[in-house]
DOTORZA-218047 format. One line per field, with one value per atom (N, C-alpha, C): residue number from 0; residue in one letter; atom name; x, y, z. Coordinates in Angstrom, 2 decimals. Example, Ala and Ser with C-alpha at 12.3 -4.5 7.8 and 13.67 -1.06 7.14 Angstrom:
residues 2
balum <- (0|0|0|1|1|1);
drenpa <- (A|A|A|S|S|S);
doke <- (N|CA|C|N|CA|C);
xx <- (13.19|12.30|13.20|12.85|13.67|12.90);
yy <- (-5.69|-4.50|-3.30|-2.25|-1.06|0.03);
zz <- (7.80|7.80|7.80|7.08|7.14|7.87);
END
This chain:
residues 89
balum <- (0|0|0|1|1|1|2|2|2|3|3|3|4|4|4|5|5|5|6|6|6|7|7|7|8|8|8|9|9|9|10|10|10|11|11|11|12|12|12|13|13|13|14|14|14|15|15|15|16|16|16|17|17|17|18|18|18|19|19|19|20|20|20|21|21|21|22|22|22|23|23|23|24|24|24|25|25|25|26|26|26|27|27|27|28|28|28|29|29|29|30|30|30|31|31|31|32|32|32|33|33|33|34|34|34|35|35|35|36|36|36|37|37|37|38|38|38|39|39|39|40|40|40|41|41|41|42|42|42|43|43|43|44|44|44|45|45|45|46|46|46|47|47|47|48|48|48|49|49|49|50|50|50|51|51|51|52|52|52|53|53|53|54|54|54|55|55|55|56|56|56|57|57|57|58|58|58|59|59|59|60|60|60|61|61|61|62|62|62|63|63|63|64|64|64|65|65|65|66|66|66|67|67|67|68|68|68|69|69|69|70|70|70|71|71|71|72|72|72|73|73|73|74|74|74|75|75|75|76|76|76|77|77|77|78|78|78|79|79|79|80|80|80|81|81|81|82|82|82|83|83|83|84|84|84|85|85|85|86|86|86|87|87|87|88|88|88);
drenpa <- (X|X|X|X|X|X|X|X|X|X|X|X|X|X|X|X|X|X|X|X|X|X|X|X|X|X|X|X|X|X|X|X|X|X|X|X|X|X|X|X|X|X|X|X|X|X|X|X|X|X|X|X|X|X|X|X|X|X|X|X|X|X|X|X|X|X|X|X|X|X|X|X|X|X|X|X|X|X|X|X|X|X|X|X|X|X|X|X|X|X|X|X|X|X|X|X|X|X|X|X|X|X|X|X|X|X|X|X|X|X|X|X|X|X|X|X|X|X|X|X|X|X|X|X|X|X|X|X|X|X|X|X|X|X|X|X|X|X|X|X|X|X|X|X|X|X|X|X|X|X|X|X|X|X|X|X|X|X|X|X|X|X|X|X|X|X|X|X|X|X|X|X|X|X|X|X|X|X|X|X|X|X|X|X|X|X|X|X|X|X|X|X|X|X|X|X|X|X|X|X|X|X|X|X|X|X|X|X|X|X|X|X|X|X|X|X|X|X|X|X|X|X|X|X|X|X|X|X|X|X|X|X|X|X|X|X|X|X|X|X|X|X|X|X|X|X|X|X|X|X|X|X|X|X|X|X|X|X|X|X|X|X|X|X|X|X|X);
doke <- (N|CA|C|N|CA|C|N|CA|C|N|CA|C|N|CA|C|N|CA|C|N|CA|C|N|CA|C|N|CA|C|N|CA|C|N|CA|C|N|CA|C|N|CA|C|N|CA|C|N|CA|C|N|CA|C|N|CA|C|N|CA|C|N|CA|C|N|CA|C|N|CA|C|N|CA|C|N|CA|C|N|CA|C|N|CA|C|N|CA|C|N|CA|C|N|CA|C|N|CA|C|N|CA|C|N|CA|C|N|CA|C|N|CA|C|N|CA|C|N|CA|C|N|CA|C|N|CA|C|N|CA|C|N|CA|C|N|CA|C|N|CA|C|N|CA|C|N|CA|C|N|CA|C|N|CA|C|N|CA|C|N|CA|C|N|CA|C|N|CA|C|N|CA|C|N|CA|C|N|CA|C|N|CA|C|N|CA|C|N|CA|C|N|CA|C|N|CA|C|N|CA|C|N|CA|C|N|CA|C|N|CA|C|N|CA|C|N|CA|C|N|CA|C|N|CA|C|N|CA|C|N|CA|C|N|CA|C|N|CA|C|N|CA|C|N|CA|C|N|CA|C|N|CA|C|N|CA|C|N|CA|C|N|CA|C|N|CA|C|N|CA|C|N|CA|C|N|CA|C|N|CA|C|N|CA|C|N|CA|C|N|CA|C|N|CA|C|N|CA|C|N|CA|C|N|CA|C|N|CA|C);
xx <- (-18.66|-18.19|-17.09|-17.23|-16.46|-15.47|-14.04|-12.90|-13.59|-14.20|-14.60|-15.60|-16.46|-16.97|-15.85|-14.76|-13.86|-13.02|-12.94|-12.39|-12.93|-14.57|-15.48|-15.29|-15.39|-15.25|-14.13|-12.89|-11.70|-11.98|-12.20|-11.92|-13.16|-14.27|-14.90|-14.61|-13.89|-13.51|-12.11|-11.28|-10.32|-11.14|-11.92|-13.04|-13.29|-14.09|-14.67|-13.37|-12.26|-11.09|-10.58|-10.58|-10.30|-11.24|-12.37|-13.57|-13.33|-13.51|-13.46|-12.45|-11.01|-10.09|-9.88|-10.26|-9.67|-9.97|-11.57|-11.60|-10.61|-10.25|-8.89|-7.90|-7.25|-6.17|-5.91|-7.38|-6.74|-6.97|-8.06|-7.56|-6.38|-5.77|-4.90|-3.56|-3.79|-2.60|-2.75|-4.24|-4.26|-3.60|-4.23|-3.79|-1.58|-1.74|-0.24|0.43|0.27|0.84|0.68|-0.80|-0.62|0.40|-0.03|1.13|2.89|3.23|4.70|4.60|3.64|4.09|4.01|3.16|3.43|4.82|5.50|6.74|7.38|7.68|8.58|9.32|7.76|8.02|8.31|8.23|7.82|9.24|9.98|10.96|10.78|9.57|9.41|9.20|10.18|10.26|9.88|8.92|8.74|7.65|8.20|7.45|5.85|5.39|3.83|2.94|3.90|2.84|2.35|3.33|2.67|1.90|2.06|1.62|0.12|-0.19|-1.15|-2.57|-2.08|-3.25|-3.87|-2.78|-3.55|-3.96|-3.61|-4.86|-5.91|-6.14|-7.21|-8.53|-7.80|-8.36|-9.07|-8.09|-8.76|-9.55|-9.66|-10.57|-12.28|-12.20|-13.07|-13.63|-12.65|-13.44|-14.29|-13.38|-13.80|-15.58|-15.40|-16.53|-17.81|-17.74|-17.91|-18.35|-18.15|-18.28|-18.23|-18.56|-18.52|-19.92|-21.25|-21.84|-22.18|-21.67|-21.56|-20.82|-19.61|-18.85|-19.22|-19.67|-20.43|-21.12|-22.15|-23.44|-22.74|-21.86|-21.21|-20.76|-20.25|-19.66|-20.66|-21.38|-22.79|-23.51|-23.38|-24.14|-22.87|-21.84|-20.61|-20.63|-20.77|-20.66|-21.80|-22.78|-24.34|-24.31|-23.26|-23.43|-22.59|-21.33|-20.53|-21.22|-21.96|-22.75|-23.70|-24.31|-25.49|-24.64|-23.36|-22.47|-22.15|-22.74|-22.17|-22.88|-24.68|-25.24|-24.50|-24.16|-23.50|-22.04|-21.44|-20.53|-20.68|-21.68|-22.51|-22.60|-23.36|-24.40|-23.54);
yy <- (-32.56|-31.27|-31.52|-30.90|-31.28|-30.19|-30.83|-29.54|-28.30|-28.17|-26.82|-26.20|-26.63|-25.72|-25.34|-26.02|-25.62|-24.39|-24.40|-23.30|-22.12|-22.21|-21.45|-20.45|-21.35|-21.13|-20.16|-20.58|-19.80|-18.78|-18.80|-17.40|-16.43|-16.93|-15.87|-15.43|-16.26|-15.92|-14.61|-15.05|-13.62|-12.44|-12.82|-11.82|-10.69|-11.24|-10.85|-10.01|-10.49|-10.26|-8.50|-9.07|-7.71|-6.52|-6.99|-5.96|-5.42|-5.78|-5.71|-4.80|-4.90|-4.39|-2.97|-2.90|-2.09|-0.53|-0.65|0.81|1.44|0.86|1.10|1.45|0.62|0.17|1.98|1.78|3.26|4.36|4.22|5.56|6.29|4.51|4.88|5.59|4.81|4.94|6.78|7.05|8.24|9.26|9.41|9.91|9.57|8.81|8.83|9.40|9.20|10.26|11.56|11.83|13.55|14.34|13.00|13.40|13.25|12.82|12.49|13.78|13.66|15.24|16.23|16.56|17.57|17.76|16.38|16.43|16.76|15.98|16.45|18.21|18.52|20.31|20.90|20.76|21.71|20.93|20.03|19.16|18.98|18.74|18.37|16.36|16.24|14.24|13.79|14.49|13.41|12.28|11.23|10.01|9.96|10.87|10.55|11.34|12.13|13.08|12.03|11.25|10.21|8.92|8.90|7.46|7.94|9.07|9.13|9.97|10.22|10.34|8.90|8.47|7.24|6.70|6.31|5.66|6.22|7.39|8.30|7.93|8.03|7.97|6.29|5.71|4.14|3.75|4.31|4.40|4.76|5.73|7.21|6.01|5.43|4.85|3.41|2.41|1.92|2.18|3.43|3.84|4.23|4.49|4.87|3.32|2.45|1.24|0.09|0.20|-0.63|-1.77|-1.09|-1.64|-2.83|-2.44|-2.81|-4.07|-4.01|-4.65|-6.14|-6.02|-6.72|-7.66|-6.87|-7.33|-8.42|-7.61|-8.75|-10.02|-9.75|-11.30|-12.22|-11.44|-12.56|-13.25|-12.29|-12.98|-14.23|-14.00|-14.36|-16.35|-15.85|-17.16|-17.63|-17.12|-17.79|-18.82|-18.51|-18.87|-20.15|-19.77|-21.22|-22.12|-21.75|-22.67|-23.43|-23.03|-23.79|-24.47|-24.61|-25.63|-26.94|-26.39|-27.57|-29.06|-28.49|-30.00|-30.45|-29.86|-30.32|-31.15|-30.67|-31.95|-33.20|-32.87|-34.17|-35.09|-34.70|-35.58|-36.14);
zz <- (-10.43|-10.89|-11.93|-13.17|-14.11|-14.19|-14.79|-15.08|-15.70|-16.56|-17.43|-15.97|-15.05|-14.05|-12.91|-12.46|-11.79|-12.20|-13.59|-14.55|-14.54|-14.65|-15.13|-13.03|-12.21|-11.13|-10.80|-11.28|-11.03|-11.41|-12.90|-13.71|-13.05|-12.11|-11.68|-10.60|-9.63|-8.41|-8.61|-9.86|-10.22|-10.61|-11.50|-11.78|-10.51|-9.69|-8.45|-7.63|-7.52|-7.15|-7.71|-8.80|-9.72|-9.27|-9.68|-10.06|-7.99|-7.04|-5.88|-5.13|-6.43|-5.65|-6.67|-7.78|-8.62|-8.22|-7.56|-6.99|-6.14|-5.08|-4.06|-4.68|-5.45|-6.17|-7.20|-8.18|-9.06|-8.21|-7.23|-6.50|-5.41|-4.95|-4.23|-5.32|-6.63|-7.50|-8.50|-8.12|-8.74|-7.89|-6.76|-5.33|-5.54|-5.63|-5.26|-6.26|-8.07|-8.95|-8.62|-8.47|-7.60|-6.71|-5.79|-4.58|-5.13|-5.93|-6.55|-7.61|-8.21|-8.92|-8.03|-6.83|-6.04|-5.56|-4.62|-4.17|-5.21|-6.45|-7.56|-7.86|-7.51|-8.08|-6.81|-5.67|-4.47|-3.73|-4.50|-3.44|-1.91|-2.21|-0.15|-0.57|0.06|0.05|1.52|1.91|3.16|3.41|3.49|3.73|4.18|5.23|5.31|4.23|3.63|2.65|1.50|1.38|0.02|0.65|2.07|2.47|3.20|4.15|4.92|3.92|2.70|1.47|0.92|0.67|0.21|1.33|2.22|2.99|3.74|3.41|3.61|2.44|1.14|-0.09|0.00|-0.10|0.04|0.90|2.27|3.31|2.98|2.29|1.77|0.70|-0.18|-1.45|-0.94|0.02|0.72|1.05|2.08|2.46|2.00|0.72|-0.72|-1.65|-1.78|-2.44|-1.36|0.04|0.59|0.34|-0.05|0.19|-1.18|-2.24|-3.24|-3.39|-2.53|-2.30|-1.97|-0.53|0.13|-0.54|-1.61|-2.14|-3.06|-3.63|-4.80|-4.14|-2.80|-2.10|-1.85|-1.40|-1.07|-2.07|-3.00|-4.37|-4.55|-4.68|-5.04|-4.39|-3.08|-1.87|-1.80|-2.41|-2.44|-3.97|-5.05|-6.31|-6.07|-5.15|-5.05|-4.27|-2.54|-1.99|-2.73|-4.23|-5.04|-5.33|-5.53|-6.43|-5.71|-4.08|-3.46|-3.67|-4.30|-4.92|-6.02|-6.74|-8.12|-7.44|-6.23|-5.94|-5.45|-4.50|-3.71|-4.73|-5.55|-6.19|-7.73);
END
């Protein structure tokens, strides 16, 4: 296994990383500007109103892209297991 496939390796495993998390990530972060402009105007600051949305939302999106998810890992851990002849050998 040569440096440029270890590379090629990394940069897909961040890849996968990214692409995997970003659904959660902007919806928890859309959900939470909402909820901060709501508190903002209505001055209600209490702690579960901004915390028990988002993890409702990320749950929901979760539930929503789970299977996708999945699919991509397997493809993902099936692409590195082929790599394991290329170290053997």
């Amino acid at each position: 296994m040569t440096e440029e496939m270890v590379i090629d390796l990394f940069s897909e495993t961040i890849k996968i990383i990214l692409f995997l998390s970003a659904p959660m990530l902007l919806g928890g972060l859309l959900i939470g500007l909402i909820i901060a402009i709501f508190q903002a105007t209505t001055q209600i600051q209490e702690a579960t109103l901004a915390f028990v949305p988002k993890i409702v939302v990320v749950f929901v999106i979760m539930i929503l892209t789970g299977s996708w998810m999945i699919n991509s890992l397997v493809q993902f851990t099936n692409d590195v297991f082929g790599l394991i002849d290329l170290i053997i050998y």
